[in-house]
C-alpha positions in Angstrom: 124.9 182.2 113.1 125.8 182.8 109.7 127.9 180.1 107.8 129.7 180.2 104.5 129.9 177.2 102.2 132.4 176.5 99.2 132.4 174.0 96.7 135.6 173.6 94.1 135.3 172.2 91.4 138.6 172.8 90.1 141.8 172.1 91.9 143.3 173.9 94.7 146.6 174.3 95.6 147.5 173.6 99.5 148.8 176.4 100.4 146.1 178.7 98.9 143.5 177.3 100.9 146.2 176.9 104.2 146.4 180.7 103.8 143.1 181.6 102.8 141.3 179.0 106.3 143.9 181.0 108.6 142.9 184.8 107.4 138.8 183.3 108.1 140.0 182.0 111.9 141.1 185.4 112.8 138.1 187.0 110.9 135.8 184.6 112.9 138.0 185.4 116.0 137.3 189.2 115.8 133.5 188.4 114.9 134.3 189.6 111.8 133.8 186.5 109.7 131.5 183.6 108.5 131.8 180.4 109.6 132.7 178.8 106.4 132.6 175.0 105.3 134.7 174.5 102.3 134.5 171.2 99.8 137.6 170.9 97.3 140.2 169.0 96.4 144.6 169.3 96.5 146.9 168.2 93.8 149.6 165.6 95.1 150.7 167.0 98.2 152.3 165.4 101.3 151.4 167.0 104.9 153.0 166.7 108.3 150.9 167.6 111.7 151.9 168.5 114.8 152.8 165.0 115.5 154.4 163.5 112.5 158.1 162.5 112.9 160.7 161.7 109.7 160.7 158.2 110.1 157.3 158.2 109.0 158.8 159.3 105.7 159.7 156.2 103.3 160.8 157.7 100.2 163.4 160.6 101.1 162.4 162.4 97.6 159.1 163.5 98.8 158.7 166.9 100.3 156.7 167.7 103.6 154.9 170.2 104.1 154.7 171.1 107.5 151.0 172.1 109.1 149.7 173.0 112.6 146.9 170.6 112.7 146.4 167.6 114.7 148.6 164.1 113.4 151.0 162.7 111.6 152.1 162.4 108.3 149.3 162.1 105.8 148.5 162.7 101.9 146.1 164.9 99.8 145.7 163.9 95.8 143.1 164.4 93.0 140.5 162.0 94.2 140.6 163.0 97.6 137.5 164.9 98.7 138.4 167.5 101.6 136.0 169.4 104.1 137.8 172.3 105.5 135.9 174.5 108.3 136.3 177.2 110.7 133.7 176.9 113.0 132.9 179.1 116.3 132.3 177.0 118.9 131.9 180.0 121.4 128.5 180.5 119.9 127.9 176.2 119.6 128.7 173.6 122.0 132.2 174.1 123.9 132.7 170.2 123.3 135.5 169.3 120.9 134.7 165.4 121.5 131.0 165.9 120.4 132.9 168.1 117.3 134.6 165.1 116.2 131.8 162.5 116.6 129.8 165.0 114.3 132.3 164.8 111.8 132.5 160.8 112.3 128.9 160.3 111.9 129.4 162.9 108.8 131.5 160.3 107.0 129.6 157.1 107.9 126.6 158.6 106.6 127.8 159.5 103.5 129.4 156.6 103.0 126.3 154.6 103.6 125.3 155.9 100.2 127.8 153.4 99.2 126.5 150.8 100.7 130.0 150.6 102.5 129.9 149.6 106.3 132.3 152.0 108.0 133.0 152.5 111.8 135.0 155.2 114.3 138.0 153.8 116.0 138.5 155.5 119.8 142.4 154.6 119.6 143.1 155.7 116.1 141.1 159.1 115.2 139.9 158.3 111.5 137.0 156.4 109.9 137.5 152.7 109.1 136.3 150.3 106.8 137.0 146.6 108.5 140.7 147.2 109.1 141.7 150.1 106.6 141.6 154.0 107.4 139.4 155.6 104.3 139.0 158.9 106.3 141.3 160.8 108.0 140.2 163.7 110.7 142.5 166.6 111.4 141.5 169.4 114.0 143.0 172.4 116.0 141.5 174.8 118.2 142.3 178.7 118.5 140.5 180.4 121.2 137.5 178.2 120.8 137.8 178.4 116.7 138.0 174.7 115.7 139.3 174.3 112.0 141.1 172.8 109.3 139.0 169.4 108.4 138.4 166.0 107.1 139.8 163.7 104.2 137.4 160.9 102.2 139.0 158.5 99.8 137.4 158.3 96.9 138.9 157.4 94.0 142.6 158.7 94.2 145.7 157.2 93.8 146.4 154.7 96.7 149.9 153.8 95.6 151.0 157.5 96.7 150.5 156.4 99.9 153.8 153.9 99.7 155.7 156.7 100.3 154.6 157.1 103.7 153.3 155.3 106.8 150.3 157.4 106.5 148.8 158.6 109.8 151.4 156.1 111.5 149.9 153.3 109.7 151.4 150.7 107.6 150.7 151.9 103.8 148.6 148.9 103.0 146.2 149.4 106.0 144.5 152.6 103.7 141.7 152.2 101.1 138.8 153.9 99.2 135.2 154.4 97.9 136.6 153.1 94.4 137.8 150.0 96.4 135.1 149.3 98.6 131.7 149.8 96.3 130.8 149.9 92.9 128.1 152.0 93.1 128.0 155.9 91.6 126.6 158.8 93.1 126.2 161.9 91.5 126.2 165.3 93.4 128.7 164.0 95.9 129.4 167.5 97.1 125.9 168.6 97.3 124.7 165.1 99.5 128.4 165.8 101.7 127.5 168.8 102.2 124.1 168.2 103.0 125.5 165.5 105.4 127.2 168.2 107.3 125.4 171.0 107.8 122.7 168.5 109.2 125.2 167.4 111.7 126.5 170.8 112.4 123.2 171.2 114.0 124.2 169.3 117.1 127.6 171.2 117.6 
């Protein structure tokens, strides 16, 4: 099975890489495309999934953009590293809950470079450090093509989150990597990456 992986280094706007994940699903679709894992990060943007509602919106000001992925209201920023995919699970494992623990155990590796203690809540989809979401999963499946991604908080702007109730959660109930350790890691792409490819091995 042959997969494609991206790293950005610089910025990249929302919609480029909406548009450019939804042309790869129906490439992948018609066998006609990689599977493609994609590393990068968003300016400020605020997203909606199929499940946010506009009282989750605190300040009126911001704008929403809407998105066809699972959940609620969440935010992308400069600091924010982002794992899109498109993945073919009619050639893997037909199991999206073994898709999603992947992806869990993606994040609480990684973040065990950290030295942070981090844990999967079955109520609230997301990865959790004590009480406060730093990981946010969103998934949707076409025809057995599971994609858009996965959000880690690194080091971006937590006060954007004031805005919103983020995910449905109160706004001071989210944190990050800058937060919780003050340990540095260089390469983080390269060891994420590394992190989930190896896991992609059991989808």
């Amino acid at each position: 099975m042959t997969l494609q992986v991206k790293i950005s280094k610089k910025l990249v706007e929302y919609k480029t890489a909406f548009s450019y994940l939804k042309k790869r699903v129906e490439l992948v679709k018609k066998s006609n495309g990689k599977e493609l894992v994609w590393i990068l990060e968003h300016p400020v943007i605020y997203t909606g999934g199929i499940r946010s509602k506009d009282g989750e919106i605190l300040d009126k000001k911001i704008k929403i953009t809407k998105t066809n992925r699972g959940g609620k209201i969440t935010l992308h920023a400069p600091g924010q590293k982002i794992v899109y995919f498109v993945l073919n699970l009619n050639k893997r494992k037909k199991n999206i809950k073994n898709l999603v623990k992947q992806i869990e155990l993606t994040i609480i590796d990684f973040l065990k470079l950290y030295k942070i203690k981090s844990h999967a809540d079955k109520k609230n989809i997301g990865i959790w450090v004590k009480d406060k979401k730093i990981a946010a999963i969103g998934i949707r499946i076409s025809s057995w093509i599971a994609y858009h991604g996965f959000s880690i908080n690194m080091r971006n702007d937590l006060n954007l989150y004031k805005k919103i109730i983020p995910c449905g959660l109160s706004n001071d109930k989210v944190t990050s990597i800058k937060n919780e350790s003050v340990i540095h890691i260089s390469s983080v792409e390269t060891k994420l990456r590394d992190i989930f490819l190896k896991n992609l091995k059991n989808i």
